[in-house]
Residue frames as qw, qx, qy, qz and C-alpha x, y, z in Angstrom:
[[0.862, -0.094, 0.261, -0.424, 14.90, 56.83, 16.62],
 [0.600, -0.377, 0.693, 0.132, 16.15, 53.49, 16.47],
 [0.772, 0.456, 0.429, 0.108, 15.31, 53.13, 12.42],
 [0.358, 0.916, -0.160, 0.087, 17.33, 56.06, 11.62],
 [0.451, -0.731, 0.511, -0.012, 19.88, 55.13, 13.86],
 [0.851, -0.156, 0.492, 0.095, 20.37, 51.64, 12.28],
 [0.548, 0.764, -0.057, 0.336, 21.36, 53.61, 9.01],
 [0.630, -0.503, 0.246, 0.538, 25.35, 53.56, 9.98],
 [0.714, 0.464, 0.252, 0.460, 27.80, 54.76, 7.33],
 [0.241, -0.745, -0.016, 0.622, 29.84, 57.36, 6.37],
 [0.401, 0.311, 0.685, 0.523, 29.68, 56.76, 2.81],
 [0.026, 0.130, 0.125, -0.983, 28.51, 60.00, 1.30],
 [0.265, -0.232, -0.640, -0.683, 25.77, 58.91, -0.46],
 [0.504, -0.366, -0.771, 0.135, 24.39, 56.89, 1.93],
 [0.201, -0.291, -0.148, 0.923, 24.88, 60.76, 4.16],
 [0.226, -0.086, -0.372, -0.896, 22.75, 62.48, 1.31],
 [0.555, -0.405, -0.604, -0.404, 19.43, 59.95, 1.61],
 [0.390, -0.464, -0.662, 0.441, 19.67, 60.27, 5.67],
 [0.050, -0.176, -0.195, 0.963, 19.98, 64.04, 5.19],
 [0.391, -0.129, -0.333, -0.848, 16.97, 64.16, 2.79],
 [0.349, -0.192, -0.913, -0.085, 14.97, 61.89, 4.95],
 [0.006, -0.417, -0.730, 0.542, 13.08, 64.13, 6.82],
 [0.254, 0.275, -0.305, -0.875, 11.70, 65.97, 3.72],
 [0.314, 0.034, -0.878, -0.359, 11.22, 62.83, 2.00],
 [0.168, -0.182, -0.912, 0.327, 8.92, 61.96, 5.27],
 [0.196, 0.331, 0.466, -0.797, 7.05, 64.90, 6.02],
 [0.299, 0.265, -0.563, -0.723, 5.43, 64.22, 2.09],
 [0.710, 0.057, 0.541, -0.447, 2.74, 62.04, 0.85],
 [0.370, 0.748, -0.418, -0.359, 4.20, 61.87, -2.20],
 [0.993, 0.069, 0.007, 0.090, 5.16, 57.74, -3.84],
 [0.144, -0.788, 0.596, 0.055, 8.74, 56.77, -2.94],
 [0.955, 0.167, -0.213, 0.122, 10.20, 53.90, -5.22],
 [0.532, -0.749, 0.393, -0.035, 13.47, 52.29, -3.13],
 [0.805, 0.521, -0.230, -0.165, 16.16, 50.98, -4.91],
 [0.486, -0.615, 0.592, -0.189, 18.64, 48.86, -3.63],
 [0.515, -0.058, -0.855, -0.019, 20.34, 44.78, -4.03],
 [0.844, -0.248, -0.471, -0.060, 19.17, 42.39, -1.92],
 [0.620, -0.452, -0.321, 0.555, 20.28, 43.02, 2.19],
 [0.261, 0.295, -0.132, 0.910, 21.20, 46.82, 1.65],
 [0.115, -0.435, -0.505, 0.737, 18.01, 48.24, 3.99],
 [0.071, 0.224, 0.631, 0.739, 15.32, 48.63, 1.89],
 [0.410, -0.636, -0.538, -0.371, 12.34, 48.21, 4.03],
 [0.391, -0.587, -0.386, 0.594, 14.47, 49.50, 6.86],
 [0.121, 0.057, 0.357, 0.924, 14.59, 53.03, 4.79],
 [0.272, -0.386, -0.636, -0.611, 10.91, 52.67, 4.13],
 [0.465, -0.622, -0.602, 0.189, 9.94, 52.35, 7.68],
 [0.338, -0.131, -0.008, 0.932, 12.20, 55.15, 8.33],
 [0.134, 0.165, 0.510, 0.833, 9.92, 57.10, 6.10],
 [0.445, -0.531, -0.592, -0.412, 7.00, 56.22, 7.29],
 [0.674, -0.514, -0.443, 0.294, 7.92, 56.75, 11.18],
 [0.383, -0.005, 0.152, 0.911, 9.42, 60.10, 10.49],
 [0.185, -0.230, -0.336, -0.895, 6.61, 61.68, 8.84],
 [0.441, -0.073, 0.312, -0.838, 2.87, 62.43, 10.11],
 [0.793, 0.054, -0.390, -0.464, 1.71, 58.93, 9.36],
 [0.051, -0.499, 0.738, -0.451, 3.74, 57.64, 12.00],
 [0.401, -0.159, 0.684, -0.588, 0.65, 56.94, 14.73],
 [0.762, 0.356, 0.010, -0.541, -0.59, 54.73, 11.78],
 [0.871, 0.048, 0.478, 0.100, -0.25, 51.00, 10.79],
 [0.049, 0.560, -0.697, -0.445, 3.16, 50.38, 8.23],
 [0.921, 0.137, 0.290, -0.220, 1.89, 47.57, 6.06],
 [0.115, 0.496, -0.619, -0.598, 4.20, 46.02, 3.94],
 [0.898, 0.236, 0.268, -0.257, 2.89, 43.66, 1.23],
 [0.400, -0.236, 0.772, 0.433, 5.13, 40.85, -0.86],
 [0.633, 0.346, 0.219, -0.657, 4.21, 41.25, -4.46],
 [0.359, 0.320, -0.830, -0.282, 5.56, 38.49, -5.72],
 [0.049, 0.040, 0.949, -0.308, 3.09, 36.81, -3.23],
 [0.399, 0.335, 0.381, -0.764, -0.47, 38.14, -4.67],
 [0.313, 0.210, 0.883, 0.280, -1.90, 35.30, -6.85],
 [0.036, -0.133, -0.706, -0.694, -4.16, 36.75, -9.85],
 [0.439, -0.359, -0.799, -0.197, -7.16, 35.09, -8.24],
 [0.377, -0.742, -0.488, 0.264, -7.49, 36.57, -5.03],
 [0.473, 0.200, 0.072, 0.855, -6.06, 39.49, -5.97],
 [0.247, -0.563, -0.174, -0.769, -8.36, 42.17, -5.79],
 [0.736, -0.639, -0.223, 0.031, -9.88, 40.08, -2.12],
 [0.729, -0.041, -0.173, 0.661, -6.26, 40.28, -0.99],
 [0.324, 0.260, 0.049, 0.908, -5.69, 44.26, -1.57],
 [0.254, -0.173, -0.207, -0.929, -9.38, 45.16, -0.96],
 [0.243, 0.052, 0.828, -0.503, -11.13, 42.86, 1.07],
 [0.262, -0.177, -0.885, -0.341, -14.61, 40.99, 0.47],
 [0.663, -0.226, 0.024, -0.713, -18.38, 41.05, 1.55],
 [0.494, 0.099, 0.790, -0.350, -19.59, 38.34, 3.33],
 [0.629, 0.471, 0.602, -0.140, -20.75, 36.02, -0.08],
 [0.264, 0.718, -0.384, -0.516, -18.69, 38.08, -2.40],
 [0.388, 0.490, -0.780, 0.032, -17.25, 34.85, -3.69],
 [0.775, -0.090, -0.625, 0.029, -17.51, 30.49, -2.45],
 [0.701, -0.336, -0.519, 0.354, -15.70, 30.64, 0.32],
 [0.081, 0.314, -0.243, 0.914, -16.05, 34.28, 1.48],
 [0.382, -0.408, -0.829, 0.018, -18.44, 33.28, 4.78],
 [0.325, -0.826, -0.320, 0.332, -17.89, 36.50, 6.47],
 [0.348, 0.920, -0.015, 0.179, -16.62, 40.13, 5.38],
 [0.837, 0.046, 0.115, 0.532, -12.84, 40.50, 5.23],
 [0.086, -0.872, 0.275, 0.396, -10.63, 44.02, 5.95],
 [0.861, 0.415, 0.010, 0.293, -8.33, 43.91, 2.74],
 [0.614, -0.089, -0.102, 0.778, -4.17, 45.05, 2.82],
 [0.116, 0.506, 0.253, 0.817, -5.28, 48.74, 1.66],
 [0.473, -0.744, -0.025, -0.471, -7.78, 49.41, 4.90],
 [0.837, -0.329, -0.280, 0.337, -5.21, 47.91, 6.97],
 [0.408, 0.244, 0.024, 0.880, -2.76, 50.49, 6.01],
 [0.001, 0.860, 0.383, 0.337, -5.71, 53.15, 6.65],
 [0.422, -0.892, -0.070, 0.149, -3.61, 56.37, 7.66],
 [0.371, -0.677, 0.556, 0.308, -0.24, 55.38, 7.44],
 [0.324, 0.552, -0.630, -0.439, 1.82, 53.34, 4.57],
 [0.927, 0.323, 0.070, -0.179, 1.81, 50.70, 2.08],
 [0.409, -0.586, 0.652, 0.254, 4.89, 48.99, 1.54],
 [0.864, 0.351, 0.004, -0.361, 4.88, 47.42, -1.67],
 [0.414, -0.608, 0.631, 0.245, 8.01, 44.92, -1.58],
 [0.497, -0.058, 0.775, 0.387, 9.29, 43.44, -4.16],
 [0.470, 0.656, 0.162, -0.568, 6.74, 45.75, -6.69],
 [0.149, 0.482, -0.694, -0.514, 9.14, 44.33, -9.74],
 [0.169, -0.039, 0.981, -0.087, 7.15, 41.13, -9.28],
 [0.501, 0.360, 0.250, -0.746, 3.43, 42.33, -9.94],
 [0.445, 0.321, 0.788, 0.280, 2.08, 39.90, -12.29],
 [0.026, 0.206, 0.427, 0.880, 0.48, 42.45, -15.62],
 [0.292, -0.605, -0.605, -0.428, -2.68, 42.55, -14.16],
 [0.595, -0.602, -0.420, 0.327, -1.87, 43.15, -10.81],
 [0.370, -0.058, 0.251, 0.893, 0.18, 46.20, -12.66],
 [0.156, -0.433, -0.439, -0.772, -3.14, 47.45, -13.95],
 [0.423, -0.696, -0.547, -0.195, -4.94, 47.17, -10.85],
 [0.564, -0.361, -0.165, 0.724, -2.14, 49.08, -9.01],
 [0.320, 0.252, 0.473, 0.781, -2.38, 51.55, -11.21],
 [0.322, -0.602, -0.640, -0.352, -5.69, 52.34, -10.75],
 [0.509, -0.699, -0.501, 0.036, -5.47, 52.63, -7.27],
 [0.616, -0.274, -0.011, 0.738, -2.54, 54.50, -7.31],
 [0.100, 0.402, 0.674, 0.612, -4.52, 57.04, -9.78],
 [0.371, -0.562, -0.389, -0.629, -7.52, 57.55, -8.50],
 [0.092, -0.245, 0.633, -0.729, -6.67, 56.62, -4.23],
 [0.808, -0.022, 0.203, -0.553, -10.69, 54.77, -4.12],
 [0.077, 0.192, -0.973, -0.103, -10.91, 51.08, -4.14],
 [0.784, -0.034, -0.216, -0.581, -14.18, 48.53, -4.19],
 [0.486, -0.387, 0.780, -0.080, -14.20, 45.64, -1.96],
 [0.337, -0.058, -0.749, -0.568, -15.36, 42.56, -3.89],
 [0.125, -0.387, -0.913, -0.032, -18.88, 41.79, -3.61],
 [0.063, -0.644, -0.445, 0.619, -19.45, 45.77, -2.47],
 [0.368, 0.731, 0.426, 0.386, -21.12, 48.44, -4.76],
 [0.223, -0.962, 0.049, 0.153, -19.73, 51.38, -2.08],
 [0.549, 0.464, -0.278, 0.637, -16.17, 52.74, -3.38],
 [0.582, -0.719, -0.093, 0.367, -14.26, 53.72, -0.40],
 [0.074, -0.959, 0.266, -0.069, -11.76, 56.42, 0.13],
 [0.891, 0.079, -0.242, 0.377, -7.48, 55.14, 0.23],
 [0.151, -0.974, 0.094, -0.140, -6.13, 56.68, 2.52],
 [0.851, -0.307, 0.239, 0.352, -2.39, 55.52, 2.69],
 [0.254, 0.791, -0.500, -0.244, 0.84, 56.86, 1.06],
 [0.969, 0.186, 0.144, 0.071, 2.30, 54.04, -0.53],
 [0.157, -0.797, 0.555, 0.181, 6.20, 53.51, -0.60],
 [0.977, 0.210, -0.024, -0.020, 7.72, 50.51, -3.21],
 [0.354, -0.588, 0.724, 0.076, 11.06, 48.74, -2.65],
 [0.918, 0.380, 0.087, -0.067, 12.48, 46.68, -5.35],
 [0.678, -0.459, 0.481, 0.313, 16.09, 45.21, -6.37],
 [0.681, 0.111, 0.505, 0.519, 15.60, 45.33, -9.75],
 [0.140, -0.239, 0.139, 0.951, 16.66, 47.89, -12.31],
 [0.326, 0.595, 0.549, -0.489, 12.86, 49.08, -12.95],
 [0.245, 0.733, -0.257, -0.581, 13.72, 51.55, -16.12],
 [0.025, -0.413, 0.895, 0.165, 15.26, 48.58, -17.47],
 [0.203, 0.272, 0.926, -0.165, 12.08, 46.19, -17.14],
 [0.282, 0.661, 0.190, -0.669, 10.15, 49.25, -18.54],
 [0.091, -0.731, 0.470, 0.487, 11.96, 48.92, -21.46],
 [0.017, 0.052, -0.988, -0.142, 12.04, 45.27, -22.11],
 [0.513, -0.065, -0.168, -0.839, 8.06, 45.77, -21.56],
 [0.414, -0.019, -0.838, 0.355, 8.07, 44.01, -18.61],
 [0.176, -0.480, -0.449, 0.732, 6.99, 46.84, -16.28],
 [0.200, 0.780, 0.465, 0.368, 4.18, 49.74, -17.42],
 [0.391, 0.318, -0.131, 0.854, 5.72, 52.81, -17.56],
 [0.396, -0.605, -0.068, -0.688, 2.79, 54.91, -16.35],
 [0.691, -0.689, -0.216, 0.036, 2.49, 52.55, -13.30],
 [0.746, -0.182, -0.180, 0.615, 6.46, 53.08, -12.81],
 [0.139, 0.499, 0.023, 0.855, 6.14, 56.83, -13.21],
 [0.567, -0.693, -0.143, -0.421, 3.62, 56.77, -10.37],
 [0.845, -0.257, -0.340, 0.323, 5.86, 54.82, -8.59],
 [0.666, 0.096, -0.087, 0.735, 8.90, 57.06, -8.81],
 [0.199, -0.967, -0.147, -0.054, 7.70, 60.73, -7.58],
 [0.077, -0.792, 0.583, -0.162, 11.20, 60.35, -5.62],
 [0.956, 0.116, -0.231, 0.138, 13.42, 57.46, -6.01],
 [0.360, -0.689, 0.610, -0.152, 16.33, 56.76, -3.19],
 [0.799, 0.315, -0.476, 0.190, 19.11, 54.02, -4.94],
 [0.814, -0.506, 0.283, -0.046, 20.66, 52.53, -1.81],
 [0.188, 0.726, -0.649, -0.127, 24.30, 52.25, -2.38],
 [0.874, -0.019, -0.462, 0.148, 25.68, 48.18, -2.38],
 [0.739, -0.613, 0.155, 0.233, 28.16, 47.43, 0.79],
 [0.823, -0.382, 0.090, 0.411, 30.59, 47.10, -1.30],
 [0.343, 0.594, 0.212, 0.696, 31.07, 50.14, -2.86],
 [0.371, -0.883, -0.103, -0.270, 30.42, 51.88, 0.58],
 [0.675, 0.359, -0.465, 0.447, 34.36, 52.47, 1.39],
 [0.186, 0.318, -0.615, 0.697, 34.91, 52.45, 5.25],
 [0.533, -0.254, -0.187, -0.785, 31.77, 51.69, 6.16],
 [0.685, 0.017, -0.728, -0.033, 32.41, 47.87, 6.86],
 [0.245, -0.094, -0.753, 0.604, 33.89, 48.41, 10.50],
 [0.108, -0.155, 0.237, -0.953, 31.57, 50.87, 11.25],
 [0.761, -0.221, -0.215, -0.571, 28.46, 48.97, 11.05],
 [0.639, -0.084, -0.715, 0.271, 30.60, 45.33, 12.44],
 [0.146, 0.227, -0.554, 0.788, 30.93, 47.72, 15.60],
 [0.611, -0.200, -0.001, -0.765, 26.86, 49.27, 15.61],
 [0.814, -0.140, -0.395, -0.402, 25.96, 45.65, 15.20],
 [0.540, 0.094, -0.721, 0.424, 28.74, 44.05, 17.63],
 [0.145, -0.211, 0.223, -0.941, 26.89, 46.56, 20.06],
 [0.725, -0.140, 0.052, -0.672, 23.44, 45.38, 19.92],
 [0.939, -0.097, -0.331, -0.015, 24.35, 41.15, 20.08],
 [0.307, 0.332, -0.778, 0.435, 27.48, 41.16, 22.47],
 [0.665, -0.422, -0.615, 0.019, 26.13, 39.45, 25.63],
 [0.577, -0.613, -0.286, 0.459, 28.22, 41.91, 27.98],
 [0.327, 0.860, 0.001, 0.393, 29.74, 45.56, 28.10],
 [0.386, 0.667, -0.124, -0.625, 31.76, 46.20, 26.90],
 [0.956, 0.259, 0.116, -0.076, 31.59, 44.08, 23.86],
 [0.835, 0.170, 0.296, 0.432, 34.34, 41.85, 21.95],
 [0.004, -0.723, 0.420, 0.549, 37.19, 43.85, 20.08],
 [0.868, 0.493, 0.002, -0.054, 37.75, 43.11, 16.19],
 [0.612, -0.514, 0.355, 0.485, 41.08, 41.86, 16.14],
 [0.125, 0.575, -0.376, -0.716, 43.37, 43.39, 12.78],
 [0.076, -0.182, 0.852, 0.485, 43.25, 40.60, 10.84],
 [0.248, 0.641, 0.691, -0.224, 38.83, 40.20, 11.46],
 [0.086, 0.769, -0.060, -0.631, 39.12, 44.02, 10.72],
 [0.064, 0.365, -0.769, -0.521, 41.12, 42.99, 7.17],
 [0.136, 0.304, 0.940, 0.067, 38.55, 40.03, 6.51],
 [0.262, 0.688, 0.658, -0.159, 35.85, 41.80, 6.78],
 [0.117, 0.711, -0.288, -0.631, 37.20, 45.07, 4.10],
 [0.118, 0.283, -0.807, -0.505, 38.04, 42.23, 1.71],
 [0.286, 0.240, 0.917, -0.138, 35.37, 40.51, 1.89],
 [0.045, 0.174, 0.603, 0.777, 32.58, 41.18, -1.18],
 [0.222, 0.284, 0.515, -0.777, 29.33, 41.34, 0.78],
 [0.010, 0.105, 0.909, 0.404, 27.24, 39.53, -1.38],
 [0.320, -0.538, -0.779, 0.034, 24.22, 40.03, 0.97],
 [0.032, -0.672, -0.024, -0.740, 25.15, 43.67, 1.98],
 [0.427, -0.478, 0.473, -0.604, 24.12, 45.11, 5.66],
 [0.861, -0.327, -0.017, -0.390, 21.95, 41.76, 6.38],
 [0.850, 0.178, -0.378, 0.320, 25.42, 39.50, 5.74],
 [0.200, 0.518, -0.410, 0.723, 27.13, 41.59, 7.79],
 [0.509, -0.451, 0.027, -0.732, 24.98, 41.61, 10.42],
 [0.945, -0.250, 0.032, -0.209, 24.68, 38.16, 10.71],
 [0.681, 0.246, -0.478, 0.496, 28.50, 37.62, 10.75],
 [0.184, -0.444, 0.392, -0.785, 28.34, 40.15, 13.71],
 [0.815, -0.208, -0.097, -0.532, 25.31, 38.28, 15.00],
 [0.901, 0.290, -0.280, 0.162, 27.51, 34.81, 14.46],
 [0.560, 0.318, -0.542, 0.540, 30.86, 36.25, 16.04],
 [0.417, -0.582, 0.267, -0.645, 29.17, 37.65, 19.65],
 [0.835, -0.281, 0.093, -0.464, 28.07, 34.39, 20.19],
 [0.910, 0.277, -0.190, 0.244, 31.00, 32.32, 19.18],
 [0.457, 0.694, -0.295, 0.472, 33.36, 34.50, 20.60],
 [0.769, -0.339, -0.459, 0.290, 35.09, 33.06, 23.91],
 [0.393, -0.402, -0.206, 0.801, 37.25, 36.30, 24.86],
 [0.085, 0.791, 0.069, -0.601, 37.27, 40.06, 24.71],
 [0.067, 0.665, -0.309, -0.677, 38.68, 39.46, 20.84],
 [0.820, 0.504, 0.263, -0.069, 37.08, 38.43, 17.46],
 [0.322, -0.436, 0.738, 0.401, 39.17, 36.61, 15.36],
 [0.307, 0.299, -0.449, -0.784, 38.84, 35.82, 11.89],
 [0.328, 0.006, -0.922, -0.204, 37.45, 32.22, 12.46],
 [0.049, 0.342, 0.785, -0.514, 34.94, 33.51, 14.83],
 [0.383, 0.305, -0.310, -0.815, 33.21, 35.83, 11.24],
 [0.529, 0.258, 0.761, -0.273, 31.90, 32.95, 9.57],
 [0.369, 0.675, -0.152, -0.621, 32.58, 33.89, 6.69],
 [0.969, 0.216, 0.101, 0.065, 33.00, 31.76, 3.47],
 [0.590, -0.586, -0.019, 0.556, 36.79, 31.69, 4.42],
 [0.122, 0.973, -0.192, -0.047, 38.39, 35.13, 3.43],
 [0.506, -0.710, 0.461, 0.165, 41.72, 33.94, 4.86],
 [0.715, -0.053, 0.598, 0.358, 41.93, 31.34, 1.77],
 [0.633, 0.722, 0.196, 0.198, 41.33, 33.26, -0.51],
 [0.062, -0.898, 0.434, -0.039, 44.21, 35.90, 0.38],
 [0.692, -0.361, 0.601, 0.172, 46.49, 32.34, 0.93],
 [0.868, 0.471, 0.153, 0.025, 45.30, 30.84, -2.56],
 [0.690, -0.394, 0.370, 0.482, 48.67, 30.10, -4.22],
 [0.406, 0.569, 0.434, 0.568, 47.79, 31.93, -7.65],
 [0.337, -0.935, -0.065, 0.094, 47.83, 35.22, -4.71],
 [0.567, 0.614, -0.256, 0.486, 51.25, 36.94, -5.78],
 [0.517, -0.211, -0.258, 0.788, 53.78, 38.33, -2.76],
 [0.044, -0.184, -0.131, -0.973, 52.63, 42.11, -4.25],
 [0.340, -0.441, -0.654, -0.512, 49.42, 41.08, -4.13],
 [0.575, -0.428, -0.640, 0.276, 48.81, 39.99, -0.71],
 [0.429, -0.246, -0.173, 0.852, 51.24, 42.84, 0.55],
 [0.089, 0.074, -0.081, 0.990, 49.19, 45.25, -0.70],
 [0.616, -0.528, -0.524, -0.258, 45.63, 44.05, -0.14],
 [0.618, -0.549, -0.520, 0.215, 47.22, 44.37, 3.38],
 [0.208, -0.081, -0.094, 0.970, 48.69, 47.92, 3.46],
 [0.218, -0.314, -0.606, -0.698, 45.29, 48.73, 2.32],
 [0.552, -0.698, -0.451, -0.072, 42.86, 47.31, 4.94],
 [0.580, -0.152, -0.335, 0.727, 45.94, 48.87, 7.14],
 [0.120, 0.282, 0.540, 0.784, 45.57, 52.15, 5.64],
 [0.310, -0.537, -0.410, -0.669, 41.91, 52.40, 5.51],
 [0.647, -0.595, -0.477, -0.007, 41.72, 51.17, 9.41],
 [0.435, -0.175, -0.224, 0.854, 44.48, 53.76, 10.45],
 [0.038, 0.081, 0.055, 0.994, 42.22, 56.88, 8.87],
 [0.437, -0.614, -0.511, -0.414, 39.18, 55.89, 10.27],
 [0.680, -0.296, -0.384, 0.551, 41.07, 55.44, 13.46],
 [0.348, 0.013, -0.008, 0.937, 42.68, 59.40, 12.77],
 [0.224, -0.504, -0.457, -0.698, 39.14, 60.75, 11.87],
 [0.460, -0.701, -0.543, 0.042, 37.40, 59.58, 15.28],
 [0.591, -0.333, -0.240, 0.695, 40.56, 61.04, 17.49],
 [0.192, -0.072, 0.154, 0.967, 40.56, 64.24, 15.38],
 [0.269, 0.585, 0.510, -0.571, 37.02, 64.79, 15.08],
 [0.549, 0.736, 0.295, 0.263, 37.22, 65.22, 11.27],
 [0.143, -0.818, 0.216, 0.514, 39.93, 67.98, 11.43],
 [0.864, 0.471, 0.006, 0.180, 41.75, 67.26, 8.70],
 [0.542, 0.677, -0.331, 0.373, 44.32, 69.17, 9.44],
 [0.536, -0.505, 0.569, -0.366, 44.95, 68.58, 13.11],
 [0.932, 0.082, 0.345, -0.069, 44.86, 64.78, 11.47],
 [0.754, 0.552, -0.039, 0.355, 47.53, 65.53, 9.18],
 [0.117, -0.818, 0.419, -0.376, 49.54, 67.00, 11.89],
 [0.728, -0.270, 0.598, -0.199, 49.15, 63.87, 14.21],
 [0.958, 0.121, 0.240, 0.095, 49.85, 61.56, 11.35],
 [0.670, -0.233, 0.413, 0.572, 53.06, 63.04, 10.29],
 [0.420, 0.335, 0.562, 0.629, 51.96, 64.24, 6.68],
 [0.012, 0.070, -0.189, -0.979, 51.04, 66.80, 4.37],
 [0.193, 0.204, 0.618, -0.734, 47.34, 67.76, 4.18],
 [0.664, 0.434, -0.172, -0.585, 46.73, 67.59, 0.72],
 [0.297, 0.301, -0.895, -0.141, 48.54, 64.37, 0.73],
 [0.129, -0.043, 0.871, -0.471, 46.32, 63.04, 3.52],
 [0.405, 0.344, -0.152, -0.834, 43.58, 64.30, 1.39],
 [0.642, 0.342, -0.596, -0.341, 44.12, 62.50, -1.48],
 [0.269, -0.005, -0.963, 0.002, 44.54, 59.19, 0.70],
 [0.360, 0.242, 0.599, -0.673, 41.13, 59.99, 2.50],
 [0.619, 0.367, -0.303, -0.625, 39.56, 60.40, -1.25],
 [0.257, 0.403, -0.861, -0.172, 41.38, 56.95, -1.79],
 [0.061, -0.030, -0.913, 0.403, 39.43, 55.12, 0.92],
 [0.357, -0.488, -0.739, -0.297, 36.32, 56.57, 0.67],
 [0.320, -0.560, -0.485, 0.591, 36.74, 58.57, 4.57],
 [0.090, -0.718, -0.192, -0.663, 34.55, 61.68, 4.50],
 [0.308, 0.142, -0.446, 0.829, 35.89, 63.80, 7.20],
 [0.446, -0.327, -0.028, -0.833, 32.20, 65.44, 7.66],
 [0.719, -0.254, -0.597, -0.248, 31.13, 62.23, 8.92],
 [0.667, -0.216, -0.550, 0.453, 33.38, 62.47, 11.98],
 [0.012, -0.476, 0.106, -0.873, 32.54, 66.18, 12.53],
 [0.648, -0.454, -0.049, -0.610, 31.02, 66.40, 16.30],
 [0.838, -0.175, -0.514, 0.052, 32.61, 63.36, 17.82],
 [0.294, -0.845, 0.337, -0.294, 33.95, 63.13, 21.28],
 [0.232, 0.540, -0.771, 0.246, 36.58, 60.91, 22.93],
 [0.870, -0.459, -0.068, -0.165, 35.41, 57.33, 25.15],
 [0.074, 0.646, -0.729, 0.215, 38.94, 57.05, 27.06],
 [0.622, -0.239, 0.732, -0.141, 37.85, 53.95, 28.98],
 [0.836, 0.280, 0.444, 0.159, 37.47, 51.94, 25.62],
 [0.374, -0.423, 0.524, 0.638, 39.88, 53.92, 23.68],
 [0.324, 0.346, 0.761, 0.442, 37.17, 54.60, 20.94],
 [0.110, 0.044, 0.058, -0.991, 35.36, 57.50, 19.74],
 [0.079, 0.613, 0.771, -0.154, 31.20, 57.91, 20.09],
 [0.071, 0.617, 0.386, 0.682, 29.20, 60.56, 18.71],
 [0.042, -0.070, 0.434, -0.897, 29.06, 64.08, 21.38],
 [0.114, -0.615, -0.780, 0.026, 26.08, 63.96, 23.03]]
């Protein structure tokens, strides 16, 4: 389905948490998501929830850095008619919205201490009380939290209550950063060049885009990325993106900057070379390795060791078939 699908990569990790995702789904078990800022947190979570038997049921997420103190309990748990000044009529709260399917708790690092204790609770014991109602009700929801910051760490500093973060954490999936996810870059510029080009087939990255966008730090992870992709479809006059059609804050000077040795430069660009030849060798060869280390000329443990270098996991490319009319590989159907 199209949420699993938007998980690109060939990064192994990033491999591991897709493979365990249909365990992770079929569970009711709390799932704390860990991740910076743009890596596909709450796309993960949906995943999770659309996977598993809670599916034909409402995904709620909730922002808790948005649940003021005060309405706190009305907010989560809804209200009687007169619970409370300006409660004129009874009120579904976030928790019976969810009824069935999941709770998203975003940003769960944010919970104000009370709002920590009242989680807690509900996370416990699964009953809630609207306000103004004497009937406890029944929670029926699996609840899934997504947060950016290092939790264990906030625990510590007695920031964060352990017990609520033990509930949290049942199973805990750390989302790698972009830029630690080596070869990964093109692959996703492509997924995403895919879904915004205006015509098919879409734009080509041209080498030097291809090189921009490897050096580049990815501050913002997938979502930056995305929206450079997003940014060059629409900007882009012919069949080839160019580096001034990324939008990026400019890559190109920084590789110019005059404190940038001759060595430097030169190998920053054998590099992006490199890494954009053995992704290149992987599609064609279907992961062989050694059929790829035939076609490229070299020994096989040498090709190895420069696949290790880059980050290219051959398993990823295991199953692929040839598109001759675009001279690219696609997954075998």
């Amino acid at each position: 389905m199209e949420t699993v699908a938007a998980l690109v990569g060939q990064d192994p990790r990033l491999l591991e948490i897709i493979r365990r995702l249909p365990a992770l789904a079929d569970n009711d078990a709390t799932v704390l998501v860990n991740g910076e800022t743009g890596t596909g947190k709450e796309l993960l979570a949906r995943a999770l929830h659309y996977l598993g038997p809670r599916a034909p049921f409402p995904f709620v997420p909730i922002n808790c850095g948005a649940l003021p103190d005060t309405l706190l309990e009305a907010e989560l748990f809804g209200h009687e008619r007169g619970a409370f000044t300006d409660a004129r009529g009874p009120r579904t709260g976030l928790v019976r919205e969810a009824n069935g399917g999941t709770l998203c708790l975003d940003e769960v690092d944010s919970l104000t201490p009370r709002a920590q204790v009242v989680l807690l609770r509900l996370l416990q014991d699964h009953t809630f009380r609207p306000v103004g109602s004497s009937r406890e009700q029944r929670a029926d929801v699996r609840f899934i939290a997504v947060t950016n910051a290092p939790l264990p760490e906030r625990v510590a500093a007695g920031a964060f209550r352990a017990d609520l973060y033990y509930r949290l954490s049942v199973y805990t999936v750390n989302l790698p950063p972009l830029r630690e996810r080596g070869g990964d870059v093109p692959l996703l510029a492509e997924h995403f060049l895919r879904m915004y080009a205006r015509r098919d087939p879409p734009p080509q990255l041209s080498a030097a885009a291809v090189a921009a966008l490897n050096e580049h730090d990815w501050p913002g992870n997938v979502r930056e990325l995305e929206n450079a992709m997003l940014r060059a479809a629409q900007s882009c006059g012919g069949d080839v993106i160019e580096v001034e059609d990324l939008g990026l804050p400019f890559v190109a000077a920084a590789r110019e900057t005059p404190g940038s040795s001759f060595a430097a430069l030169k190998r920053r660009a054998i590099e992006a070379f490199e890494r954009q030849y053995l992704l290149a060798l992987m599609r064609r060869t279907a992961g062989n390795v050694t059929r790829a280390a035939r076609a490229a000329g070299k020994d096989r443990r040498d090709l190895g060791r420069l696949l290790k270098k880059h980050g290219v996991d051959p398993r990823a490319f295991t199953g692929v078939s040839a598109s001759h009319d675009r001279g690219e590989m696609r997954p075998a159907s």
